[in-house]
N, C-alpha and C positions, 0 to 999 in steps of 0.2 A: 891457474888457468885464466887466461884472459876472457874477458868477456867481450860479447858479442857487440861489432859495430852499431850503433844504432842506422847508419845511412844503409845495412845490409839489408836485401829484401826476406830473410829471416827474420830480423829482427822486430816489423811489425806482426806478423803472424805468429811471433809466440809470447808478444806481449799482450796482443788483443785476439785471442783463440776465439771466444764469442764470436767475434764478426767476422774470423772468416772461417769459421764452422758454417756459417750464413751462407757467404759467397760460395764456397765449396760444394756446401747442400743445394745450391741455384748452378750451380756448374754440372754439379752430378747427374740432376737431369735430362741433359742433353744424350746420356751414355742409354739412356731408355730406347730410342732411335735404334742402335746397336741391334738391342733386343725384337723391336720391333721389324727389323729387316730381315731380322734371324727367319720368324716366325713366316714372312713371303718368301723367302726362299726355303722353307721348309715343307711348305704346298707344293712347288713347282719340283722339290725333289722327293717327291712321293713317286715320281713321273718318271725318274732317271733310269729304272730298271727297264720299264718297257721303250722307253729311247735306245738305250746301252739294246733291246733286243731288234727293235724295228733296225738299228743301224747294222744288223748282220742280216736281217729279212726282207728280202724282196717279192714285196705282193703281186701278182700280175693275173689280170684277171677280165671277164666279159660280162657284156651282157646276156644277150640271148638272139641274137638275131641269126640267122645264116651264115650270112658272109665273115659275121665276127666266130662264127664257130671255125671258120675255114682257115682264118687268120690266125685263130687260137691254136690250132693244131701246126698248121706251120710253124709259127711262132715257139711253140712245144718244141717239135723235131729240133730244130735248131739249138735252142737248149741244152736238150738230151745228148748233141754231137760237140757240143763244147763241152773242152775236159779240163775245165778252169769252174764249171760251174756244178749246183747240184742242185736238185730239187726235191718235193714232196708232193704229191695231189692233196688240195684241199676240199672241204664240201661248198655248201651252198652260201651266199651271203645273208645278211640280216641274222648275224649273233654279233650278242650287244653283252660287253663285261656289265659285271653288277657296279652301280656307284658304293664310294666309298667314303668315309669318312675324313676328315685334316684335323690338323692344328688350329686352323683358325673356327673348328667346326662348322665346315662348308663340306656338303657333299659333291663328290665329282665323279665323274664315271670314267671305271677305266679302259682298258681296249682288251680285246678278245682275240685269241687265236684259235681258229676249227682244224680238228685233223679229220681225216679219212681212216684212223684205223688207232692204235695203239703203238702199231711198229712203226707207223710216220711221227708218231707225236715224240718216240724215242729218239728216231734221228736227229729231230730238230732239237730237242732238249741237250744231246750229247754234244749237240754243236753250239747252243747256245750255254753248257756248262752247266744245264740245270740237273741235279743228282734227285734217287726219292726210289724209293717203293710203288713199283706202278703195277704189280702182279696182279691186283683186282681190276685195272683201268682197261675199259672196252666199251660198246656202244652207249652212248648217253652217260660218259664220263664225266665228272666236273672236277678239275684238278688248281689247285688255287695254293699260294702261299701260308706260310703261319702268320705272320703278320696278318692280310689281309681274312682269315679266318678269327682273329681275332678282336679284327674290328668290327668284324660284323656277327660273331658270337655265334660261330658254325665249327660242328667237330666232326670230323671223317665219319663216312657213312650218314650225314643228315641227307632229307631229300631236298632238290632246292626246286623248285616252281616261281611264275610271275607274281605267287600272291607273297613271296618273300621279298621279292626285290622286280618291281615294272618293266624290266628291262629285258629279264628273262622270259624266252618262248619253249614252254614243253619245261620236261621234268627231268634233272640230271642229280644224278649220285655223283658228293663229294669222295671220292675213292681215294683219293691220294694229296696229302697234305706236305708241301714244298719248303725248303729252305731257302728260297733266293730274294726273299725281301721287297717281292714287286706285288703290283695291286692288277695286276693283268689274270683275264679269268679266262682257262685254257678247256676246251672243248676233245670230246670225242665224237662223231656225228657217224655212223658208216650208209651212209646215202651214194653209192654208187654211180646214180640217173643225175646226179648231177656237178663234174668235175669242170667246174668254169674257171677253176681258179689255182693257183698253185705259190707256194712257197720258194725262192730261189734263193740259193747260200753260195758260198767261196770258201775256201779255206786262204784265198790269196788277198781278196778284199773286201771290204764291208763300208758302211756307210757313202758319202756321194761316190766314192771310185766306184760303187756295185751300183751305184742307183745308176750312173751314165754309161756303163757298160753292159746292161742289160737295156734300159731304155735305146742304146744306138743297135741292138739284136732285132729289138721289136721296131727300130725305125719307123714308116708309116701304114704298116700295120695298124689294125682297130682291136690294140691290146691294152688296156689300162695297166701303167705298171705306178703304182703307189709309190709318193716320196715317204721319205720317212717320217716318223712320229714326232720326230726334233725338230724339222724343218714347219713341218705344213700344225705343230701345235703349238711351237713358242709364243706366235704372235697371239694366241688365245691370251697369255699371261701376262702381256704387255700391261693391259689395265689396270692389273695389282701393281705393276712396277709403277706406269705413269699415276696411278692413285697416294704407296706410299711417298711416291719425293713429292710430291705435291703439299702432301699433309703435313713430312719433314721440313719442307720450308715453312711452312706456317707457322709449325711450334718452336720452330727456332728463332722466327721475328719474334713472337711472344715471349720467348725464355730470354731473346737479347733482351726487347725494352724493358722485363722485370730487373734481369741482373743489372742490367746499367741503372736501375734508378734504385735498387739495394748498392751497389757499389761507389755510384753518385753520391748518396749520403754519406758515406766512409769519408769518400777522398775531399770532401766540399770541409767536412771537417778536422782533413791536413792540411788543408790548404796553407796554413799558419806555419806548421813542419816545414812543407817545402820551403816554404819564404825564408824560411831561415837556412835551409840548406842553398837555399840560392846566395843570401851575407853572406855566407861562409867560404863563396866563391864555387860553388859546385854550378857546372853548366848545364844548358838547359836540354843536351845528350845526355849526360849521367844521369840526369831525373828522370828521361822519359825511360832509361835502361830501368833504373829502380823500378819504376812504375811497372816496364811488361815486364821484369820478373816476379816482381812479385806477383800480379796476374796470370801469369806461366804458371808459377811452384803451385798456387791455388790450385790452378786449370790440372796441373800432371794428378794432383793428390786426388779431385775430383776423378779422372779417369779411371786412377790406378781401382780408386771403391766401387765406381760405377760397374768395370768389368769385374773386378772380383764377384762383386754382388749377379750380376746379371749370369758370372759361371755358378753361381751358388745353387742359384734360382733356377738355371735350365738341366741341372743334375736333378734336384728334389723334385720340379715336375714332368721331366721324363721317368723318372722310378716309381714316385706315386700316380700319375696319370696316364702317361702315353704309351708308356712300355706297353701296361694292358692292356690298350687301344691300337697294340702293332704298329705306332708311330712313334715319332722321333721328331724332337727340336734339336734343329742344330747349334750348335755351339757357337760356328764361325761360319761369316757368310759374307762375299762380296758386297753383297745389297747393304748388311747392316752396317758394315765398317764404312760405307760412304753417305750412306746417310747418317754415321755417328761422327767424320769428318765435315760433312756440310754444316750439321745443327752446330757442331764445336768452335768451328772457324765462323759462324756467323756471329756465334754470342763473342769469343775471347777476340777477336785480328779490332773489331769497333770498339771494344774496352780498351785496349791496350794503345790505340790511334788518340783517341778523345781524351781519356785520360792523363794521358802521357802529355798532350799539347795543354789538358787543361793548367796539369801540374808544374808543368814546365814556366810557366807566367805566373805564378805566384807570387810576389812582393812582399816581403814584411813592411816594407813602409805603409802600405796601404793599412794595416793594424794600431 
C-alpha cells in the first residue's frame, strides 16, 4: 500500500492530529450559531398555529357608535348574500389568551378566540380542522390545547380566573382539552346584548385573497376588518431576528481572530515545509490549493461534529425538558443555517485568503 503524499492536505492532519483537533474544536464553534437560530425560530413558531388559523379567519368587527351599528348590519347582510362566504357571531371584545411559556423562557401572550355558543365554536373548529370532545363545552367554556395545558400545568375540569393568569376577566372551565399544538385560548361567552363582531371563512380562500375580498365588501363602511395574525405580528419578532445576527456577527469576528491566531501559529511554523515545497518547484497555486484544503477538510470535519452534536443535544432536551413544557426545539431552521453560514464563511473564506498568500511566499533561502 502506498503511502500517503506528504504535499497531500491529509497528510498534515494525520500526522499532527493534536493541532488540528485544536483547529477543528475552534471551527466547531461556529456550528453553536446553528443552535442558537434554531432556538429564535422556535419562539416565533410557537406562533404558527394561530397564523396557520387567523389566515383562514376574518375578524370584522365595531365599535359602538350608531352609525357603526348601521354599517355593521349592512355590512352583515352583504355577507350573509355572498355564497363564497361564511360566518359566525362573535361576543364582546376584551378576551385576552393567557401568556405562555418558550424555549427561550420568555413568556408571551397568546391570541384568543370568543364564540357566541358552542354550535359556533364547532363550525369554526370543523373548518379550521380542530377535532375533540366538546360534549361539556357551553357558557364560560375554556378550551385550550395539550401542549399549551401543559405548559402552564392545567387538566380538564380546573377553574381558571385572573388570579391564574392577569390576562383573564371572570371565571371559565377548562372543559375540553385539544390536539392541535397552538397556544391560542378558545372562549365560550353566550352574551347575546352584544354581537359587534363576527368570524368570516371561505372554503375557496383564506389568508390575504379573504382579507382583500372581505375588506373590498365592507369598502367605506366603518367596519374594522382585522389583518391577519402573520401580517400585523411578524414585525413584533423582528427584534429577536435584528438582535440574533447582530450577536452572530460578533461572535464570529471573535472566533475568526481566535482561530487565525491558533491557526497562525501552526502555519508560521511551516513556514520552513512550504519553502521547500516551493525548491521543489511547486507553484505558488498549488500552495494556496493545499493550504484551503486543508482548511476545508478541517472546516467540513468541524461541521459534520458540530451538527451531529447539536442534533444530539436537541433530541435529549426536547424529551427531558420541552416535551413536558408542550414545546418543542427545532431541529432545522432558516434562521440557524444562516447564521451558521455567516459565523462559518467569516472565520474559514480570511483563513484560507491569508494563509494561502501567506504560504505561498515562503523561501527556503531565507532559512
Amino acid at each position: 500500500m502506498s503511502r500517503m503524499k506528504p504535499f497531500s492536505a491529509f497528510y498534515y492532519m494525520k500526522e499532527n492530529r493534536g493541532r488540528t483537533v485544536i483547529c477543528v474544536f475552534m471551527m466547531f464553534l461556529a456550528t453553536l450559531m446553528f443552535l442558537a437560530g434554531n432556538y429564535i425560530s422556535s419562539v416565533v413558531y410557537t406562533f404558527e398555529k394561530e397564523f396557520e388559523y387567523s389566515d383562514k379567519l376574518v375578524v370584522a368587527g365595531i365599535q359602538s357608535t350608531d352609525e357603526e351599528f348601521r354599517d355593521f348590519a349592512s355590512f352583515k347582510k352583504l355577507v350573509q348574500e355572498d355564497e363564497k362566504l361564511k360566518y359566525v357571531d362573535v361576543t364582546a371584545y376584551g378576551f385576552s389568551g393567557m401568556a405562555h411559556g418558550t424555549v427561550l423562557d420568555i413568556e408571551m401572550g397568546g391570541w384568543s378566540y370568543v364564540f357566541n355558543s358552542a354550535s359556533d365554536m364547532k363550525k369554526i373548529f370543523e373548518h379550521l380542522g380542530i377535532e375533540g370532545d366538546f360534549s361539556k363545552c357551553g357558557d364560560r367554556s375554556m378550551i385550550i390545547s395539550r401542549d399549551f395545558a401543559n405548559n402552564k400545568g392545567i387538566k380538564q375540569g380546573d377553574k381558571i380566573d385572573h388570579t391564574f393568569d392577569s390576562n383573564i376577566d371572570g371565571e371559565y372551565t377548562v372543559d375540553a382539552i385539544i390536539d392541535d399544538g397552538s397556544f391560542a385560548t378558545f372562549y365560550i361567552y353566550e352574551n347575546n346584548d352584544s354581537l359587534g363582531r363576527m368570524y368570516i371563512y371561505s372554503d375557496f380562500m383564506e389568508g390575504d385573497a379573504l382579507y382583500n375580498y372581505v375588506k373590498n365588501i365592507a369598502g367605506d363602511k366603518k367596519v374594522q376588518i382585522s389583518e391577519s395574525e402573520r401580517s400585523s405580528s411578524m414585525p413584533q419578532f423582528y427584534i429577536f431576528y435584528v438582535l440574533f445576527y447582530g450577536v452572530d456577527f460578533l461572535i464570529a469576528v471573535v472566533l475568526a481572530i481566535t482561530v487565525n491566531s491558533v491557526v497562525t501559529g501552526q502555519y508560521l511554523k511551516r513556514t520552513y515545509e512550504f519553502g521547500v515545497y516551493r525548491a521543489l518547484g511547486r507553484g505558488k497555486k498549488e500552495i494556496k490549493r493545499k493550504v484551503a484544503a486543508e482548511i476545508l477538510f478541517m472546516n467540513i470535519i468541524a461541521c459534520i461534529a458540530g451538527l451531529a452534536v447539536t442534533g444530539v443535544f436537541t433530541y435529549m432536551i426536547n424529551e427531558l425538558v420541552y416535551m413536558k413544557k408542550g414545546l418543542h426545539l427545532l431541529f432545522f431552521s432558516k434562521t440557524g443555517l444562516i447564521g451558521f453560514i455567516i459565523c462559518d464563511v467569516l472565520i474559514v473564506i480570511p483563513l484560507i485568503l491569508s494563509k494561502g498568500i501567506q504560504m505561498s511566499k515562503a523561501d527556503v533561502t531565507e532559512f
